[in-house]
Z-matrix of the N, CA and C atoms (Angstrom, degrees):
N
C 1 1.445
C 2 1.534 1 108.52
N 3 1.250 2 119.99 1 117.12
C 4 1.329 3 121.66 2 175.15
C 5 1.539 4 123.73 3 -86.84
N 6 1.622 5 109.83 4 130.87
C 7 1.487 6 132.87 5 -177.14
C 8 2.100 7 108.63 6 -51.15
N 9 1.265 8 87.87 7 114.82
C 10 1.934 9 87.56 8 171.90
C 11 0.901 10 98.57 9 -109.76
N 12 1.473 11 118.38 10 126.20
C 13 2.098 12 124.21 11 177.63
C 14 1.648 13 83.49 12 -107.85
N 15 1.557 14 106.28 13 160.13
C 16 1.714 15 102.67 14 179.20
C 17 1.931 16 86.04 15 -98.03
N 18 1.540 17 119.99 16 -176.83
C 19 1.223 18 116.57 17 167.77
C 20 1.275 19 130.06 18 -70.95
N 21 1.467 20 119.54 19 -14.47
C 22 1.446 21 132.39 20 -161.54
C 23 1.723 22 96.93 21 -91.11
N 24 1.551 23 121.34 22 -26.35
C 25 1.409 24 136.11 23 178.79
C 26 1.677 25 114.42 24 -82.30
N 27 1.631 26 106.02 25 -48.84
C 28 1.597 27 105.93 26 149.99
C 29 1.269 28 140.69 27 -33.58
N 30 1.569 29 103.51 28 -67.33
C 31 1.118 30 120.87 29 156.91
C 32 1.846 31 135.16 30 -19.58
N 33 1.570 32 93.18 31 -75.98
C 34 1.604 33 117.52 32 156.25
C 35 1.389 34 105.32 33 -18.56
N 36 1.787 35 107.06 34 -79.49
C 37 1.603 36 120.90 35 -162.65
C 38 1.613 37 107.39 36 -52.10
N 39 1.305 38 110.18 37 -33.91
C 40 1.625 39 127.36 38 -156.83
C 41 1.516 40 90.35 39 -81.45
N 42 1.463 41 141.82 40 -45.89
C 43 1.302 42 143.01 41 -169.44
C 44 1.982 43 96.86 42 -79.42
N 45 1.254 44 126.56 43 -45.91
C 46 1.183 45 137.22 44 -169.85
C 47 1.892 46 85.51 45 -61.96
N 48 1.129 47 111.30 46 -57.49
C 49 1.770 48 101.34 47 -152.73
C 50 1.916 49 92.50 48 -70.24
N 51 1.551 50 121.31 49 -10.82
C 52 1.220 51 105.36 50 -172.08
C 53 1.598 52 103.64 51 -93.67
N 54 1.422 53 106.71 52 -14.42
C 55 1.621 54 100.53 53 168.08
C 56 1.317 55 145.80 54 -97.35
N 57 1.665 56 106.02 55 9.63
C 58 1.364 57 144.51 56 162.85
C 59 1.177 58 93.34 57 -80.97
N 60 1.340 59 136.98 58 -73.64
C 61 1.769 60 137.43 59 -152.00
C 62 1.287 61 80.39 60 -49.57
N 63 1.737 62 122.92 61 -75.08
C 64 0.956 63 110.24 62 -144.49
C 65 1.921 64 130.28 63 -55.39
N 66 1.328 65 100.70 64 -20.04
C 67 1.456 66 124.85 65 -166.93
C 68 1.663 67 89.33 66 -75.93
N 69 1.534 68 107.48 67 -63.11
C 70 1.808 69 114.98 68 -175.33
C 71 1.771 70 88.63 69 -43.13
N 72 1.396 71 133.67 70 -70.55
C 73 1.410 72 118.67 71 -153.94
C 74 1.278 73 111.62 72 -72.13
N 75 1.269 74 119.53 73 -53.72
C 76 1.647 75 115.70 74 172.90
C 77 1.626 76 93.26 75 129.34
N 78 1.431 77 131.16 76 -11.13
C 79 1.287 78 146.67 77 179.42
C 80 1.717 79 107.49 78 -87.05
N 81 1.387 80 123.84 79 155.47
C 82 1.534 81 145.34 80 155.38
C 83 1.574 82 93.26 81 -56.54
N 84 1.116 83 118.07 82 153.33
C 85 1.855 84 124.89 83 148.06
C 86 1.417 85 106.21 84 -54.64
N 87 1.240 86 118.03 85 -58.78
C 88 1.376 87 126.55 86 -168.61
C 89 1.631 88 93.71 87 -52.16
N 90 1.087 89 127.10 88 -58.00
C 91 1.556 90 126.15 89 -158.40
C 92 1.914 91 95.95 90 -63.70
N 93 1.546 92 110.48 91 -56.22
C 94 1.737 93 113.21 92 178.63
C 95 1.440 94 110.58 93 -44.87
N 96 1.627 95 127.07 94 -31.47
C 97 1.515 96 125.26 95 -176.49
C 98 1.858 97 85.85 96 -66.58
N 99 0.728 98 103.55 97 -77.36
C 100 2.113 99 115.13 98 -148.65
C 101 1.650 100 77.31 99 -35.36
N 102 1.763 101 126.16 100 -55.97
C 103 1.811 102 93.89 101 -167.69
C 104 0.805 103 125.53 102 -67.11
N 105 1.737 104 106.31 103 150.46
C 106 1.698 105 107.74 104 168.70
C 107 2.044 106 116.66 105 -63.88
N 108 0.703 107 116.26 106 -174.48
C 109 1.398 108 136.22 107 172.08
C 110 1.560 109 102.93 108 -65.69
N 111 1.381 110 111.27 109 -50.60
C 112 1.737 111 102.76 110 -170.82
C 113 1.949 112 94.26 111 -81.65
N 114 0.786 113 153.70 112 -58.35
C 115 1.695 114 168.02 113 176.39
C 116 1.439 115 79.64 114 -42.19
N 117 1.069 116 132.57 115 -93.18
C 118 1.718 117 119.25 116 -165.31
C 119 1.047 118 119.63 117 -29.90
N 120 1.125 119 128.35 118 -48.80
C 121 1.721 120 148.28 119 172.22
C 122 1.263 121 103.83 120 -50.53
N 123 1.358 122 117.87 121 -78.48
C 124 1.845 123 124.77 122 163.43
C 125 1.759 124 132.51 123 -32.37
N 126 1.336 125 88.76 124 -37.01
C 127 1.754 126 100.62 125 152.92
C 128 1.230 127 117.08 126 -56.96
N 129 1.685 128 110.34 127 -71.16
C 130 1.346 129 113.71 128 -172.62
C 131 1.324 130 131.80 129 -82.38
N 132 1.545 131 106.71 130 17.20
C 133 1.789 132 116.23 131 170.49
C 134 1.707 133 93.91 132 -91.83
N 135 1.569 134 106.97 133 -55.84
C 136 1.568 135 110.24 134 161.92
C 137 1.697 136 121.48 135 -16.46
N 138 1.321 137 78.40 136 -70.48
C 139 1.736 138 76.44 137 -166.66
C 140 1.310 139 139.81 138 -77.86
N 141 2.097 140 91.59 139 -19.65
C 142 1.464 141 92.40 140 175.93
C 143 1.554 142 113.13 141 -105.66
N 144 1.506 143 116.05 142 5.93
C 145 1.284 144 130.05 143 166.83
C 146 1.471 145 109.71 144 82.57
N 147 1.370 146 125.23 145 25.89
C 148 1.393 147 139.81 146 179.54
C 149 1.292 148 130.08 147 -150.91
N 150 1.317 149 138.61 148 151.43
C 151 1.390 150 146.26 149 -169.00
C 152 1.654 151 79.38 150 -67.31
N 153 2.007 152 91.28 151 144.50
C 154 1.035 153 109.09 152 171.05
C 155 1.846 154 99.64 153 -101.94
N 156 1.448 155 116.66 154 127.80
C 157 1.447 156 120.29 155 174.39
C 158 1.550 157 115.80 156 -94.74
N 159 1.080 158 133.04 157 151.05
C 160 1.391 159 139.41 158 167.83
C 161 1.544 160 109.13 159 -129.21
N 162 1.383 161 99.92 160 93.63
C 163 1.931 162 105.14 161 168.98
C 164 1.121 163 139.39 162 -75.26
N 165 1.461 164 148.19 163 129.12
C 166 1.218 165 133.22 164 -168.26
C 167 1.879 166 94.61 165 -116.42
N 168 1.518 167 98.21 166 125.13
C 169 1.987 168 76.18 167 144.04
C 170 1.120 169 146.23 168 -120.80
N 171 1.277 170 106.38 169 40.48
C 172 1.706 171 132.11 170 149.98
C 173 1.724 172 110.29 171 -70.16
N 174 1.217 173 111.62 172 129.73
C 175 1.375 174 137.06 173 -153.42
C 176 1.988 175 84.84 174 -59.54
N 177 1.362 176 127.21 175 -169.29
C 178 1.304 177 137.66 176 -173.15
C 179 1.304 178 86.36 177 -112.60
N 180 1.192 179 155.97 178 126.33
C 181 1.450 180 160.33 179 151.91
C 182 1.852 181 111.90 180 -131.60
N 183 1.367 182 109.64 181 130.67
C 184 1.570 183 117.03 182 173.41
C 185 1.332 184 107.60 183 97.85
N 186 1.545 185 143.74 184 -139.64
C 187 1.472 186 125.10 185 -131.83
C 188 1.256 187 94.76 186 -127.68
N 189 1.735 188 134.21 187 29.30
C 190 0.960 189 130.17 188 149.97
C 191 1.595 190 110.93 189 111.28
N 192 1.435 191 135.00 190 -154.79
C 193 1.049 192 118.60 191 -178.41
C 194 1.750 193 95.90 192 -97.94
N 195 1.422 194 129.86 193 128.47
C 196 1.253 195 136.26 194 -156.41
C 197 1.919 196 104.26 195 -101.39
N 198 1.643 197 82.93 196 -7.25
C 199 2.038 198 90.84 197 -162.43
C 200 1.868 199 90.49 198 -94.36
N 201 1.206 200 131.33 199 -3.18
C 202 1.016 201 127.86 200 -158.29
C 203 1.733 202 109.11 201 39.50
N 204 1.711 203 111.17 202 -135.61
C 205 1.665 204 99.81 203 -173.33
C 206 1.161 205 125.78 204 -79.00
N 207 1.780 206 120.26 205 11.43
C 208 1.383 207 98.86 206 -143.48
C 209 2.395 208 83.03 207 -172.62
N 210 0.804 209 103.89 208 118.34
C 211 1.925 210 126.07 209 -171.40
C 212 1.533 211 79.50 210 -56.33
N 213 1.546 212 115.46 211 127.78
C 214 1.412 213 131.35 212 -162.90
C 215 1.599 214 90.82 213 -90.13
N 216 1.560 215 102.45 214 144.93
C 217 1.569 216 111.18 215 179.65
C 218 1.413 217 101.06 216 -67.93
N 219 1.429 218 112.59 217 174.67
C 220 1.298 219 109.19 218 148.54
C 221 1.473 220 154.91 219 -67.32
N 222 1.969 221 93.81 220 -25.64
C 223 1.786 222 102.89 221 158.52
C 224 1.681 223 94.78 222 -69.70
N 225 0.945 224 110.63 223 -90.39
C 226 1.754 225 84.80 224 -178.59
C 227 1.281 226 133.31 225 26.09
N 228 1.363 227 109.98 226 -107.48
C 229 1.628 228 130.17 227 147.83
C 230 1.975 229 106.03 228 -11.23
N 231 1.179 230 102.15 229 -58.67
C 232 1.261 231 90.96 230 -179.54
C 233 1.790 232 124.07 231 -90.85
N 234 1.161 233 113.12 232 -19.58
C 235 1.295 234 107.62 233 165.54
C 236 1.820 235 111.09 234 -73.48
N 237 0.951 236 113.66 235 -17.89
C 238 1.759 237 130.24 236 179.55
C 239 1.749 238 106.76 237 -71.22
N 240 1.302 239 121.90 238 -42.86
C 241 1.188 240 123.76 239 -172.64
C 242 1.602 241 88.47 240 -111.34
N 243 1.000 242 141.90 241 -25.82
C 244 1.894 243 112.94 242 165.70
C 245 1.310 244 101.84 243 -57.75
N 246 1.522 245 141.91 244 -47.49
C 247 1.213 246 137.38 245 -169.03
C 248 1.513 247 114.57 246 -70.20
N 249 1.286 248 132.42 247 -42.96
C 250 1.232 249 135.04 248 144.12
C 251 1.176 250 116.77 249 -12.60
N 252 1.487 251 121.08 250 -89.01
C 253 1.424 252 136.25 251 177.13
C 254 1.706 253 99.04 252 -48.85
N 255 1.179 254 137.57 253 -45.78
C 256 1.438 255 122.36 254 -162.80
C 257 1.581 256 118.47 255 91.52
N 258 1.817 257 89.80 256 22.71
C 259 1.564 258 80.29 257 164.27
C 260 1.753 259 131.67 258 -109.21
């Protein structure tokens, strides 16, 4: 039997899970959008005084970890594939 939430109950949960994050990080939402992926990370080794880990438990399969230490920005990504292409 499948769960019907109305939108006004969605909603609720969706504002509740954004005011936990924010409490768990110590940041606004607004402030977590503007960081990148590597700066968020750098915050939160900062603040909680420890390597931040990301676990998978899907086995390691294919060419290894491709992000090296740290989830590639987006110039990154894009200076990576202009050079690719040769532009």
């Amino acid at each position: 039997m499948a769960l019907i939430y109305s939108s006004k109950h969605i909603k609720n949960l969706y504002s509740r899970v954004l005011k936990n994050t924010e409490k768990k990080v110590g940041l606004s939402i607004e402030k977590i959008r503007e960081y990148s992926p590597s700066e968020l990370r750098q915050y939160l080794e900062e603040k909680n005084k420890k390597e931040l880990l990301f676990l998978s438990e899907f086995p390691n399969v294919g060419r290894g970890n491709i992000l090296r230490d740290q989830p590639a920005s987006r110039k990154l990504i894009n200076e990576e594939i202009d050079r690719i292409l040769g532009l």
